[in-house]
C-alpha positions, -999 to 999 in steps of 0.1 A, spaced: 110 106 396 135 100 371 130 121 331 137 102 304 160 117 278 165 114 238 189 97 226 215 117 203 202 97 174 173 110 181 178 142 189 192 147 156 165 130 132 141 156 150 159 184 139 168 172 106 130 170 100 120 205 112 147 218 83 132 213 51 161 214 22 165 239 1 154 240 -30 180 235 -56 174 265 -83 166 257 -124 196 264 -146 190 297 -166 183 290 -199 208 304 -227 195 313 -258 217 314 -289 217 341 -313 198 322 -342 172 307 -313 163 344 -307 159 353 -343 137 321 -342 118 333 -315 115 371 -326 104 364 -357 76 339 -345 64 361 -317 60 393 -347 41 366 -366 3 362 -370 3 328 -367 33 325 -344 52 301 -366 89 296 -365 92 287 -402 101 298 -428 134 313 -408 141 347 -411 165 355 -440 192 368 -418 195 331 -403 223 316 -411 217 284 -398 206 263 -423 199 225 -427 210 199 -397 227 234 -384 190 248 -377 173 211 -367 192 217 -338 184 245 -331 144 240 -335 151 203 -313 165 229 -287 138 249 -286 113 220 -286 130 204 -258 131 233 -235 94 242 -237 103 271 -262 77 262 -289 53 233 -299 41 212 -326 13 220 -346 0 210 -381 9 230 -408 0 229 -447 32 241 -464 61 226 -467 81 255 -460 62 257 -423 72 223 -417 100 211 -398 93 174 -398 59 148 -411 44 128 -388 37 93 -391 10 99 -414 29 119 -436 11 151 -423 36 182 -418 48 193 -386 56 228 -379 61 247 -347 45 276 -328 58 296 -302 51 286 -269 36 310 -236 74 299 -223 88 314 -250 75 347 -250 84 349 -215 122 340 -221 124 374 -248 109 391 -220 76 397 -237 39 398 -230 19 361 -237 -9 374 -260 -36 352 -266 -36 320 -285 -35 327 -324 -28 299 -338 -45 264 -337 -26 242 -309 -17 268 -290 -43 267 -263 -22 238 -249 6 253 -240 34 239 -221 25 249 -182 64 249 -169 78 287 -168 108 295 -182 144 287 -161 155 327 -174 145 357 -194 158 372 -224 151 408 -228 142 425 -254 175 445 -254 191 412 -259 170 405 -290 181 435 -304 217 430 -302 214 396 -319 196 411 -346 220 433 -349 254 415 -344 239 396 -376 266 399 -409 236 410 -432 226 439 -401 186 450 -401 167 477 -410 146 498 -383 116 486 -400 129 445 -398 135 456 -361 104 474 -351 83 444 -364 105 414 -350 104 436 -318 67 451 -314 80 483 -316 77 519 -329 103 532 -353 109 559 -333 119 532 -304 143 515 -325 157 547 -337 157 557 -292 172 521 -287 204 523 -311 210 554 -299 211 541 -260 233 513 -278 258 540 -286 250 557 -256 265 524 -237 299 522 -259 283 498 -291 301 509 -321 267 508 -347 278 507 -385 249 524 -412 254 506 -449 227 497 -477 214 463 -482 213 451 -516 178 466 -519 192 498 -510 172 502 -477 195 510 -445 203 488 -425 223 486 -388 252 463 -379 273 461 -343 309 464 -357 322 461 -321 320 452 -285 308 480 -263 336 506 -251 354 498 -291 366 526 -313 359 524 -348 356 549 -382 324 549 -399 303 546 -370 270 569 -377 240 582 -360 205 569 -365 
């Protein structure tokens, strides 16, 4: 009694189909230095809103449309209704104004905790997670590779934090080679710059 074989045609498309493909992974998602002052400032916020921006933001005008269509389009924040004009960042058809809220997605790209909804609109949050995570670390050097610099306070409310934290985190920024500048704003409160890349050398640097 003769066996019948598989042809190599066969033999192949069998195989092929007991391998499933692998699953091609999301891009990480890179967020610029005014998206995460966007970001912080909303997620320290009450009512979550992006706007009015932050006054270290330099972006300003189509600059920072961009930035907010960025944000919108990666599942950052959403649109919700807002009342002032300095909330909005565009009006709906209607001529009612349109402002944004952080989104679940975008607390978990600073690398913080999604608390719960606080603002109307937010209970319908974008379901897709985040590509990559920003940490809070991260934040905090934006904030403070800004020109105007930050005051512990600024950072200990943009960041949920303590003072004392802040005043623990800059000096584990010096601690990793950061060379941290201490002036006075033009209110004369203290404020905290980055003058240089980790590992630089440079006069003036001072302790917390």
């Amino acid at each position: 009694m003769t066996t019948s074989r598989p042809t190599a045609s066969r033999a192949k498309t069998t195989s092929r189909a007991q391998v499933p493909a692998p699953a091609t992974p999301a891009a990480p998602i890179r967020l610029s230095d005014a998206a995460l002052l966007l970001l912080g400032q909303a997620a320290a916020r009450e009512d979550r809103l992006l706007l009015p921006p932050p006054p270290a933001l330099r972006a300003r005008g189509s600059a920072l449309q961009k930035v907010l269509q960025a944000l919108l389009k990666a599942g950052l924040v959403v649109e919700v209704p807002v009342s002032m004009e300095a909330q909005s960042w565009r009006s709906g058809d209607d001529g009612q104004r349109i402002g944004l809220v952080i989104a679940a997605e975008g607390f978990r790209a600073m690398g913080l905790p999604v608390p719960a909804p606080a603002a109307p609109g937010q209970g319908a949050l974008p379901a897709a997670e985040p590509a990559g995570r920003t940490t809070k670390q991260a934040v905090l050097i934006a904030l403070l590779s800004d020109e105007a610099g930050a005051s512990v306070q600024a950072l200990a409310e943009t960041l949920a934090w303590q003072n004392h934290t802040v005043r623990a985190a800059l000096t584990g920024l010096r601690q990793k080679g950061h060379v941290l500048a201490r002036t006075k704003d033009a209110a004369g409160t203290t404020v905290y710059r980055i003058m240089g890349p980790a590992g630089a050398d440079a006069a003036g640097a001072t302790g917390a």
